[in-house]
SEBAKE-163840 format. One record per atom (N, C-alpha, C): atom name; x, y, z. Coordinates in Angstrom, 3 decimals, m for minus. Layout:
BEGIN
PT   at         xx         yy         zz
PT   CA          X          Y          Z
...
end
This chain:
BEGIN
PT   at         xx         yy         zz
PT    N     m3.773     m9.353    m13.188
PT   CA     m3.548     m8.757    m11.876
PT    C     m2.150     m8.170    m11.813
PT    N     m1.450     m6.938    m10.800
PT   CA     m0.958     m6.489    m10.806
PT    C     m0.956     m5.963     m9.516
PT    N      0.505     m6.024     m8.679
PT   CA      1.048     m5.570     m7.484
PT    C      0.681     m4.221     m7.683
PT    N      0.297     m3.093     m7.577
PT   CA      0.444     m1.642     m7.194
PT    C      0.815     m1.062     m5.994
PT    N      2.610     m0.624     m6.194
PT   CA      2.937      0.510     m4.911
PT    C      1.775      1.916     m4.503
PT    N      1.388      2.000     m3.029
PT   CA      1.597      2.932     m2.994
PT    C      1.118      4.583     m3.665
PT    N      2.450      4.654     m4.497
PT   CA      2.654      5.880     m5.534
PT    C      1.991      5.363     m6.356
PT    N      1.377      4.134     m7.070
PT   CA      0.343      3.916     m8.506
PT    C     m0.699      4.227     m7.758
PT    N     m1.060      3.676     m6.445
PT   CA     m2.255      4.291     m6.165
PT    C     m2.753      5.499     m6.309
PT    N     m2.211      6.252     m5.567
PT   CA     m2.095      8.097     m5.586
PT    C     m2.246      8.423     m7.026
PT    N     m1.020      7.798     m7.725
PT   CA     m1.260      8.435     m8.869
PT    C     m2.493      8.219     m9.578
PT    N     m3.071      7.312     m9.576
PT   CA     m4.833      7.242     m9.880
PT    C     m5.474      7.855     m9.474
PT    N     m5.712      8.282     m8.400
PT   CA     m6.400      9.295     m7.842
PT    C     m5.907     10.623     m7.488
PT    N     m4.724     11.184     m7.544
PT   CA     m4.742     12.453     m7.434
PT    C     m3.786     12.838     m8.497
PT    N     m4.104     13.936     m9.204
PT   CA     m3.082     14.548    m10.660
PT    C     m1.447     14.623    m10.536
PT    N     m0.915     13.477    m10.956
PT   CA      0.535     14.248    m11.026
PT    C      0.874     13.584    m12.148
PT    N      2.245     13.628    m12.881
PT   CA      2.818     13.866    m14.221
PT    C      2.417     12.347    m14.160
PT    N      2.166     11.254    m13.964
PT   CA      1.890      9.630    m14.169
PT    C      0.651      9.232    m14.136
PT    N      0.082     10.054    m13.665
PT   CA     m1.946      9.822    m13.281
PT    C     m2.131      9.397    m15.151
PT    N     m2.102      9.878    m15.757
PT   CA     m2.577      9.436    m17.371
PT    C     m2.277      8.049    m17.503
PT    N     m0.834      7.280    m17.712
PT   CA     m0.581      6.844    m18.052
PT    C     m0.669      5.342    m16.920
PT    N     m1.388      5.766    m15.819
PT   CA     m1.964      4.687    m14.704
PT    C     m2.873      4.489    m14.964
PT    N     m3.889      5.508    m15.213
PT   CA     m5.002      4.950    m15.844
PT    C     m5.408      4.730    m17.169
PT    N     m4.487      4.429    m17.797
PT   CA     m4.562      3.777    m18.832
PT    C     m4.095      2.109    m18.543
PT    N     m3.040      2.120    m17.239
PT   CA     m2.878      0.678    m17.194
PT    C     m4.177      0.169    m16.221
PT    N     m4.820      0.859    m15.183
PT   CA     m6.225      0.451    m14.653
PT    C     m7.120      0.213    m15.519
PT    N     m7.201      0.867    m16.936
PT   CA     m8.545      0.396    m17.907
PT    C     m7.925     m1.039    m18.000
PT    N     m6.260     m0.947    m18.566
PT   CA     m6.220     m2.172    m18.744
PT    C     m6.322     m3.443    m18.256
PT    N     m6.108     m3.409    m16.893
PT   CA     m6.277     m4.541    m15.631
PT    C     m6.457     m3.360    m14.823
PT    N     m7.610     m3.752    m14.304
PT   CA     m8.478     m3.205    m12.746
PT    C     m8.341     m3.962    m11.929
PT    N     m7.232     m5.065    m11.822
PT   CA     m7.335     m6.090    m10.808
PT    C     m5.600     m5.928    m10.048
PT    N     m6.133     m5.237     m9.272
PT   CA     m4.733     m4.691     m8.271
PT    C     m5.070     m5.539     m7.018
PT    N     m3.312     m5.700     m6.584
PT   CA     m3.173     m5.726     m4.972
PT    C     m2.380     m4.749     m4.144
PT    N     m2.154     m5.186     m3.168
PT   CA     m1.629     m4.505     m2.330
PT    C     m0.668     m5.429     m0.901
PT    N     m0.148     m5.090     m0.497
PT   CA     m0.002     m5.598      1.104
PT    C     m0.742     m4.141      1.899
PT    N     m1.082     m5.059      3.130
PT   CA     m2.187     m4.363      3.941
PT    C     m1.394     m3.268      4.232
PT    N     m0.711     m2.914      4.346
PT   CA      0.894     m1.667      4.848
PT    C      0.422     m0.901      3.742
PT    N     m0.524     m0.913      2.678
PT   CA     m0.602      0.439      1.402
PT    C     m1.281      1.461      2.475
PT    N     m2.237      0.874      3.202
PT   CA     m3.162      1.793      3.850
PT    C     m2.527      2.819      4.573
PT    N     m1.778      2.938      5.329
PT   CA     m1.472      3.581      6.204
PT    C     m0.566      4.424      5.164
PT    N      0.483      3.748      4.217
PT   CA      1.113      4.705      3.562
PT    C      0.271      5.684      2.906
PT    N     m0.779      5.104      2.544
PT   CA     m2.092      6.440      1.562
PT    C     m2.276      6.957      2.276
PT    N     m2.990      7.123      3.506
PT   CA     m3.319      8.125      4.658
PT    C     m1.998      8.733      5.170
PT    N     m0.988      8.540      4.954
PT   CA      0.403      9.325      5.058
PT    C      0.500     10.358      3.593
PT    N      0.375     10.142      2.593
PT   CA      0.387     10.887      1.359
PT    C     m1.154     11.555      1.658
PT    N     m2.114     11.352      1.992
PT   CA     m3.407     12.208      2.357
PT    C     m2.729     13.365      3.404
PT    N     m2.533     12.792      4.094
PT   CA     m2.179     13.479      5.708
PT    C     m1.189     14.524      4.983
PT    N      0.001     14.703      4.485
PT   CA      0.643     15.445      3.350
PT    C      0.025     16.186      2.750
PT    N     m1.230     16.114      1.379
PT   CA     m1.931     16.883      0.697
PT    C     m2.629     17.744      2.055
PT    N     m3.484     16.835      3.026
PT   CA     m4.454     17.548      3.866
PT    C     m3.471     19.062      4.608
PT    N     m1.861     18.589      4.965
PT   CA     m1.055     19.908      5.785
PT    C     m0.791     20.948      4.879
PT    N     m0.928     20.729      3.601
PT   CA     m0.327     21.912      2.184
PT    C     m1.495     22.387      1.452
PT    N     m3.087     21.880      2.501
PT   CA     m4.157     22.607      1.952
PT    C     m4.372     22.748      0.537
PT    N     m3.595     21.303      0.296
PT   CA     m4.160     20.747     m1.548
PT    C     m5.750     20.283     m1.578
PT    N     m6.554     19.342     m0.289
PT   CA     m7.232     18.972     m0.274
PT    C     m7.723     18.976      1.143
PT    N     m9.516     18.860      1.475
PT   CA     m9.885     19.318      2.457
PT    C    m10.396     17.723      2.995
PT    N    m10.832     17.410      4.465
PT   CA    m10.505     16.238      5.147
PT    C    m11.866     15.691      4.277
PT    N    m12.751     16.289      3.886
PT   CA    m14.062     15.572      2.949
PT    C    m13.808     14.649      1.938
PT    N    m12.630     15.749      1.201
PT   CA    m12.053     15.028     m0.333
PT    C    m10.826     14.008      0.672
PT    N     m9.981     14.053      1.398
PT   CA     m9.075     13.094      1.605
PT    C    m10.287     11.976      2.034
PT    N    m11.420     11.670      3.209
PT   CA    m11.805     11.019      2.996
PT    C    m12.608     10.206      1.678
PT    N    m13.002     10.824      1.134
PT   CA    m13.614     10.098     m0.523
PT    C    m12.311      9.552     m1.143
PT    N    m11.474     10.346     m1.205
PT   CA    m10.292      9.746     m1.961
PT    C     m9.535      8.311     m0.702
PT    N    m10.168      7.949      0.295
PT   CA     m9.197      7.030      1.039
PT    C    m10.904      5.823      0.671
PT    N    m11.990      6.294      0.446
PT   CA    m12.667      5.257     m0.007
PT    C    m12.798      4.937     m1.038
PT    N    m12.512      5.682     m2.493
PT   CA    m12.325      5.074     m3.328
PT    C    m11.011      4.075     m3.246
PT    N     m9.892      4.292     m2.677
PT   CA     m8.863      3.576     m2.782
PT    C     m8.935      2.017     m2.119
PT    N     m9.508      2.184     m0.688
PT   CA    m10.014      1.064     m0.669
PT    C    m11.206      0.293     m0.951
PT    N    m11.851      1.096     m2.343
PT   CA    m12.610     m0.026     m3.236
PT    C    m11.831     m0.503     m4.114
PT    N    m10.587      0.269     m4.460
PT   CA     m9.941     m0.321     m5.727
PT    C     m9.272     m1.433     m5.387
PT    N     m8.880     m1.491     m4.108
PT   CA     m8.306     m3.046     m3.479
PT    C     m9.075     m3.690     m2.745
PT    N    m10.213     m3.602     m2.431
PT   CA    m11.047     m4.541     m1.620
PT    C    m10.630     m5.840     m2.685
PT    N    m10.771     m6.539     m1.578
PT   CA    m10.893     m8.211     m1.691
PT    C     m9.238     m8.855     m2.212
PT    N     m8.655     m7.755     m2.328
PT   CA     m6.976     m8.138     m2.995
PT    C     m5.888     m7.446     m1.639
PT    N     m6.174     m7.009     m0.664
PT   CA     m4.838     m7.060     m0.046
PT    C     m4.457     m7.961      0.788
PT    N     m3.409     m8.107      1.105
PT   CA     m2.642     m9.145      2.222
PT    C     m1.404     m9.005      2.857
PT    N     m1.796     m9.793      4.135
PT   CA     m0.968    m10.161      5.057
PT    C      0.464    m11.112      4.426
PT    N      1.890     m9.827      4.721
PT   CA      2.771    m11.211      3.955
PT    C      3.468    m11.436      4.948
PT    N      4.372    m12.329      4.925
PT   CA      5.223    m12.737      5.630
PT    C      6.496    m12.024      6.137
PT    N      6.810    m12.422      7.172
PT   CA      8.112    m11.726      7.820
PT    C      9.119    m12.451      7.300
PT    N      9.435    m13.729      7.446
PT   CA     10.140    m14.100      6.487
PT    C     10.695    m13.949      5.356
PT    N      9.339    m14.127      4.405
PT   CA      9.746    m13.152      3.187
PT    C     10.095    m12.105      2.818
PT    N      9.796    m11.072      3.405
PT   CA     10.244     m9.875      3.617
PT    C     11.410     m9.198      4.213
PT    N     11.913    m10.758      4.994
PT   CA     13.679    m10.032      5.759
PT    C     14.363    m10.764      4.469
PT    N     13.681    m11.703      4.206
PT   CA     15.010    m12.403      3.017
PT    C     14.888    m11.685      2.208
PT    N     14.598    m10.726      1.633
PT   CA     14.443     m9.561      0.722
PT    C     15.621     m8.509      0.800
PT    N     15.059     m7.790      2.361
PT   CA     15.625     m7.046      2.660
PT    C     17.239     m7.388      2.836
PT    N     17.121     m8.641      3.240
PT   CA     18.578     m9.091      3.205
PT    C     19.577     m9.180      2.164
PT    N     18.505     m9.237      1.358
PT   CA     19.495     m9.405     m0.285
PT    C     19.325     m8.383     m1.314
PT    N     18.984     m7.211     m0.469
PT   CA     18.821     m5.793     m1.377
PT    C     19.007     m4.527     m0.184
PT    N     18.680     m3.626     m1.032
PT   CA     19.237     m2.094      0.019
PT    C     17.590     m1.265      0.013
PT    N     16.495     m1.960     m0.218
PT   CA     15.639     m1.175     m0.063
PT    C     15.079     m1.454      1.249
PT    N     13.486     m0.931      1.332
PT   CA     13.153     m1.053      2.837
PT    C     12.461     m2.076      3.084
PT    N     11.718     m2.007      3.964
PT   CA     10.894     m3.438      4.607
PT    C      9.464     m3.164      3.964
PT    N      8.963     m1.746      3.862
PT   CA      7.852     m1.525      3.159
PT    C      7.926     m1.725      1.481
PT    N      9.005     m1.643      0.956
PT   CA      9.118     m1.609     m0.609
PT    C      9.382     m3.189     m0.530
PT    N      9.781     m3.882     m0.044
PT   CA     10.235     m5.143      0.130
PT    C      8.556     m6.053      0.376
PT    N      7.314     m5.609      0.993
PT   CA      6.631     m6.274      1.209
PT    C      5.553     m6.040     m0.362
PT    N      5.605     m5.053     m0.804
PT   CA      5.478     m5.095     m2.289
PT    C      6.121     m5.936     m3.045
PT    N      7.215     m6.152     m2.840
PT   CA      8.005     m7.319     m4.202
PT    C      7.496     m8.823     m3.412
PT    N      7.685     m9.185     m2.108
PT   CA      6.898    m10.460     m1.469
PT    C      5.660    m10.775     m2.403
PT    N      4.996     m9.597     m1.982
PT   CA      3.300    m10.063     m2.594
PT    C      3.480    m10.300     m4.020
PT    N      4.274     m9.276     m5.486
PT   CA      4.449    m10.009     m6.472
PT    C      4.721    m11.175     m6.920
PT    N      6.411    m11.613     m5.548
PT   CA      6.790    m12.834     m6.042
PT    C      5.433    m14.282     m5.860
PT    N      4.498    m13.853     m4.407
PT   CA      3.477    m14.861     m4.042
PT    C      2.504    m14.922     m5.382
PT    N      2.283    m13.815     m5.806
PT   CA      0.719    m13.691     m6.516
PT    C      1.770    m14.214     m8.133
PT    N      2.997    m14.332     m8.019
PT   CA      3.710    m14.356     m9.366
PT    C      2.900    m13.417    m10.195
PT    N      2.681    m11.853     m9.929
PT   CA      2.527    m11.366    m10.647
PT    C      3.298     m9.823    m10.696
PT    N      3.487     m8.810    m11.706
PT   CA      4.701     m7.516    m11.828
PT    C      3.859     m6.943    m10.591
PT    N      5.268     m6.293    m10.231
PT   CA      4.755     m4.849     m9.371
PT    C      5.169     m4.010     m9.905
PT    N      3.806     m2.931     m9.799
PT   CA      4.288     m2.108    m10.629
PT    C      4.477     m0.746    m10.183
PT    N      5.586     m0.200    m10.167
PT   CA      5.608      1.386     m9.116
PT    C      6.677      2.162    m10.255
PT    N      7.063      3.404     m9.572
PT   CA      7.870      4.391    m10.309
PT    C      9.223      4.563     m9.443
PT    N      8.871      3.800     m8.466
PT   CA     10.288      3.775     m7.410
PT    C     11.734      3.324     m8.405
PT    N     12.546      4.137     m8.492
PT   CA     13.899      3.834     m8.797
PT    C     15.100      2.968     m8.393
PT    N     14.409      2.855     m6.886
PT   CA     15.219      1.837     m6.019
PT    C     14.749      0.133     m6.118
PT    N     13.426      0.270     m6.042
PT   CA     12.952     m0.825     m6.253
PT    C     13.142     m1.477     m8.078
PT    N     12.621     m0.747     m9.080
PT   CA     13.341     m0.961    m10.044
PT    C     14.367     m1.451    m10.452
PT    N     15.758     m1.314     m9.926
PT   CA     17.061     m1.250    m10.115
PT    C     17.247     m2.888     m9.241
PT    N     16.769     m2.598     m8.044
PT   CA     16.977     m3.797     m7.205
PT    C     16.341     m5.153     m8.055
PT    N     14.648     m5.080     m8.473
PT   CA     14.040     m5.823     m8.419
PT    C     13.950     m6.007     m9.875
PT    N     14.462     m5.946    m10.831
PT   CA     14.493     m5.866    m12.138
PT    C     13.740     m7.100    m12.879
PT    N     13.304     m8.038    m12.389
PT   CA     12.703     m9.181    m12.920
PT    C     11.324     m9.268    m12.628
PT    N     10.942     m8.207    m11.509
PT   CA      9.548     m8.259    m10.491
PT    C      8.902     m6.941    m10.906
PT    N      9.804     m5.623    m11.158
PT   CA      9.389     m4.401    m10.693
PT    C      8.826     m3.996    m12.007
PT    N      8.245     m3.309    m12.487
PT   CA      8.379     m2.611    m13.714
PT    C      7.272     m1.583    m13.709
PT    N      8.404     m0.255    m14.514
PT   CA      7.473      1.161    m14.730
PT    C      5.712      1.145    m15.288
PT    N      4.821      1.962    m15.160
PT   CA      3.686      1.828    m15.455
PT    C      3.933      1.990    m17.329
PT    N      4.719      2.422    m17.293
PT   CA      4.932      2.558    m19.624
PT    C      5.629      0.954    m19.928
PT    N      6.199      0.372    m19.042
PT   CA      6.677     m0.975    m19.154
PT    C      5.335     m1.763    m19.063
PT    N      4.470     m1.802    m18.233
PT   CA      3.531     m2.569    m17.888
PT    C      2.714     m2.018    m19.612
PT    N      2.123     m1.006    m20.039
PT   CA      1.412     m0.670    m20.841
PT    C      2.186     m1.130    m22.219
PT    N      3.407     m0.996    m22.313
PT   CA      4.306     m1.866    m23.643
PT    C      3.917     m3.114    m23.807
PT    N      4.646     m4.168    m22.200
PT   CA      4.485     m5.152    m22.247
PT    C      3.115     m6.080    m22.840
PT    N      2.196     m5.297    m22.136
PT   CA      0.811     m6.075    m21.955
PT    C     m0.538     m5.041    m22.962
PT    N     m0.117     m5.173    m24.193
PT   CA     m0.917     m4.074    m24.711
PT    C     m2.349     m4.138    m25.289
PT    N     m2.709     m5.751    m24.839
PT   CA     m3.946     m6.570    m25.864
PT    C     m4.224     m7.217    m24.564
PT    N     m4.175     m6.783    m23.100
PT   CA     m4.310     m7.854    m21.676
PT    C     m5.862     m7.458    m22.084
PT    N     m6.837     m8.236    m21.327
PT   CA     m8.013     m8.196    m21.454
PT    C     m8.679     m7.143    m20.195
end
C-alpha cells in the first residue's frame, strides 16, 4: 500500500511527463490511499482541464469515477491533531500535511512529486522513480 497525493492520481489518469512511470508503480501496488480531501482536490484539477477545454464534462466525469474506484475502500478521515502537529513543525500546508498524517497512520510512503513535501518529509515522502527503485520485486 501506498499514500498517493493528489498529483499521482491525475497523473494516472490524465497524460503528463509522470503518467508512465505511475503506472508502472500502480501495476506494481494497486493498493492506494488517500485522505478524503483528494476528492475535492481532483475535481479542482478536473474543473481546470474542464475551463482550458482539454476535456469535456462526460470525460471529467468518467475520469472522477475511475478515480474513485481506484480508492474506494482506502480513504480517510484524519485527524486535526495530527495534522496541526505537522503543520507546526514544517512550512507546508494543511492539505499536504493530511497526506503525510495518513502515511505516518497506515506506516506506509507517500508518494507525490511535490518538492515541498519531499524536502520537508524526507523519511515519509518519496518520488514515484524512488518508490519504483526502492520496491522493485513488491508483489
Amino acid at each position: 500500500m501506498i499514500v498517493a497525493d493528489t498529483n499521482i492520481i491525475t497523473y494516472l489518469l490524465l497524460p503528463t511527463q509522470y503518467s508512465e512511470s505511475v503506472d508502472a508503480a500502480y501495476k506494481l501496488d494497486a493498493d492506494w490511499a488517500a485522505p478524503l480531501l483528494w476528492k475535492s482536490e481532483f475535481r479542482n484539477v478536473l474543473a481546470l482541464y474542464l475551463r482550458k477545454g482539454i476535456i469535456n464534462l462526460e470525460k471529467a466525469l468518467l475520469l472522477q469515477e475511475a478515480a474513485e474506484s481506484i480508492l474506494a475502500q482506502n480513504e480517510y478521515d484524519i485527524s486535526s491533531s495530527q495534522v496541526l502537529a505537522l503543520i507546526n513543525d514544517s512550512h507546508c500546508s494543511s492539505y499536504d500535511c493530511e497526506f503525510i498524517a495518513l502515511a505516518h497512520h497506515l506506516n506506509t510512503p507517500l508518494v507525490t512529486q511535490d518538492k515541498k513535501i519531499l524536502k520537508e518529509f524526507p523519511s515519509t515522502a518519496m518520488t514515484v522513480d524512488d518508490f519504483l527503485s526502492r520496491y522493485p520485486s513488491r508483489p
